[in-house]
Steps between C-alpha positions, in 0.01 A plus 500: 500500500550177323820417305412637142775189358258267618160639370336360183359731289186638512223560287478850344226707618235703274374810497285758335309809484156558657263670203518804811890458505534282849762275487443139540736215533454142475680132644486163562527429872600187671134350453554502129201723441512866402507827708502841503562885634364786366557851552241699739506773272727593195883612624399361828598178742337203425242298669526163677541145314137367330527141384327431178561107538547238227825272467784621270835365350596841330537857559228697442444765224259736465334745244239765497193463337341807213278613782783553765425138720799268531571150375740254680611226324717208673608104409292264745617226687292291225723619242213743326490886473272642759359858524333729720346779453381882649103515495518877475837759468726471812184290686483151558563150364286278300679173611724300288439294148649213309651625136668124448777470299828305652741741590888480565558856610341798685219694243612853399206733368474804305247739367384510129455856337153424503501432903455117469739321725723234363680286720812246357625169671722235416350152471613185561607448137746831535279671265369877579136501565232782527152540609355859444180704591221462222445836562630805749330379859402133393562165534776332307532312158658167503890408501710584169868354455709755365828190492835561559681300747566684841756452755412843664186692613317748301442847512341738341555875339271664329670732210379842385233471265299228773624167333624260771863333515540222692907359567631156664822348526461206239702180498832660370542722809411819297219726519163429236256716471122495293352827449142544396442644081271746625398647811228202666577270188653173372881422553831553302733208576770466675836684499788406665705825701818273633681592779546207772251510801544300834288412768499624838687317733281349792586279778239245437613469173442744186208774400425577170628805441266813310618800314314847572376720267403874498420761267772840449350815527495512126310187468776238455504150660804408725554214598725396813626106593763324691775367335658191521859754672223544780482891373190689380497572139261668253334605176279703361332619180659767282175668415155445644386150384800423300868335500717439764851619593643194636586370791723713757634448877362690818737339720425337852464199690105348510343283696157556347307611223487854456203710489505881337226764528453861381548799677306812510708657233552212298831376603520055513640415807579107562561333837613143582623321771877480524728247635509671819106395527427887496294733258739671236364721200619717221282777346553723181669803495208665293202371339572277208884447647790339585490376863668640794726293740385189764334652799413253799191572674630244814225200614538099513254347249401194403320601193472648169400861559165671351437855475296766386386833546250706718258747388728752598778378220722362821643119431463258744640160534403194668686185547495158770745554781741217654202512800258405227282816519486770261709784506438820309691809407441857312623775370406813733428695156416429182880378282681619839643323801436200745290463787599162664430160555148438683355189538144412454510155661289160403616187414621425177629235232 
């Protein structure tokens, strides 16, 4: 296997939930356009590579629709958003479409209380940007500038009572955040939640680094970065849709974003890549939680991991391998232990 020291890193994979629970994951391969494996069934292997085509400059990301189909949203090679979407629940693909806009990072999406998606980009002026559904299941209206200057991508929560909260490292190295007045309506401005975020460290240069955000058992937000000491540190609401506690240390060495998910009984658990170019994580003890010690899950990667959970409750994580294929790996229960590495091949950027 290749020299991990030597490997630039890769883009982060997406991937969802079927509306019938199959698990399907999305990259970019070495063609620049978009692919994709699906499960067979739900719980179950997954099928062979299907290209979907197009030319890309970004990850992907990728939403479900009110009536169950998927939406995958990536930056073209023209600068715009692009999107493509399922003609019917877990069926086939409609081919992609031009949104516009000028974009400087990947597009992150989320889903309105109502069920309209809303997907977020930065432009070329630094600003946050949105396009959202008109309506659950239908086209989109045009772009809105929400400001701010961004030195980070965006993500996006969504809290407790539906209203959506969008965060982004911001020109001072600290974590900003917007979060909707009411559930599907206009925006508060911005707020400011310090702390001192870093990028991740790449041999062909730098990657803009994102935070990842999850919701507690009870409802709170947490929020999870890399600091500029290279550890993982977080925050997180005091009550559902309210304050935060400040800024506090998880420890670690990262190489990568880090991505968190939810397991079956509510616990976070958040995994990154560590120095060692392997999969690490740390879970809570108990639902709504302080979080246990590092655990390594073993791999080399050359990517951000993604991750998400089957229709049985089990987690499963994806993530590019130094052989540029994709590698996957799951818990054998739902919140227990570890199957092992298996890769799922292709050829990806």
């Amino acid at each position: 296997m290749p020299d991990p020291s030597t490997q630039v890193l890769s883009t982060t994979p997406a991937v969802a939930a079927n509306a019938d629970g199959r698990l399907q994951v999305f990259a970019r391969g070495t063609d620049s356009a978009l692919h994709f494996r699906q499960q067979t069934a739900p719980n179950s292997p997954f099928g062979d590579w299907t290209g979907m085509g197009g030319g890309f400059g970004s990850a992907p990301s990728v939403g479900r629709n009110a009536d169950g189909r998927l939406e995958v949203f990536a930056r073209g090679l023209d600068g715009g958003l692009h999107h493509n979407w399922q003609t019917s629940p877990g069926g086939g693909w409609n081919g992609w479409s031009g949104l516009g806009g000028g974009l400087t990072s990947a597009p992150a999406v989320a889903v309105n209380a109502d069920g309209r998606l809303q997907v977020f980009v930065r432009g070329t002026d630094g600003a946050l940007h949105f396009r959202q559904q008109t309506a659950p299941n239908s086209p989109f209206a045009d772009w809105t500038s929400l400001g701010g200057f961004l030195t980070g991508l965006p993500v996006v929560g969504r809290n407790a009572d539906g209203r959506l909260q969008v965060f982004a490292r911001g020109a001072d190295a600290a974590l900003h955040f917007r979060q909707q007045s009411t559930p599907g309506g206009n925006w508060n401005d911005w707020v400011s939640l310090g702390g001192a975020l870093t990028d991740q460290p790449d041999l062909g240069g730098v990657l803009p680094s994102e935070p990842a955000v999850a919701a507690n058992a009870d409802g709170r937000l947490e929020v999870f970065v890399r600091g500029t000491d290279g550890g993982l540190h977080h925050n997180w609401q005091t009550s559902p849709g309210g304050g935060w506690n400040g800024w506090s240390g998880l420890g670690g060495g990262l190489t990568s974003a880090p991505a968190v998910a939810v397991n079956a009984d509510g616990r976070l658990q958040v995994f990154v890549r560590g120095t060692d170019f392997a999969l690490h994580f740390r879970q809570q003890t108990a639902p709504n939680s302080p979080f246990g010690d590092w655990t390594g899950l073993g791999g080399l990667l050359t990517s951000t991991p993604a991750v998400a959970a089957n229709a049985d409750g089990r987690l499963e994580v994806f993530a590019t391998g130094t052989d540029s294929g994709l590698h996957h790996n799951w818990q054998t229960s739902p919140g227990g232990g570890w199957n092992g590495w298996s890769g799922l091949g292709g050829g990806l950027t």
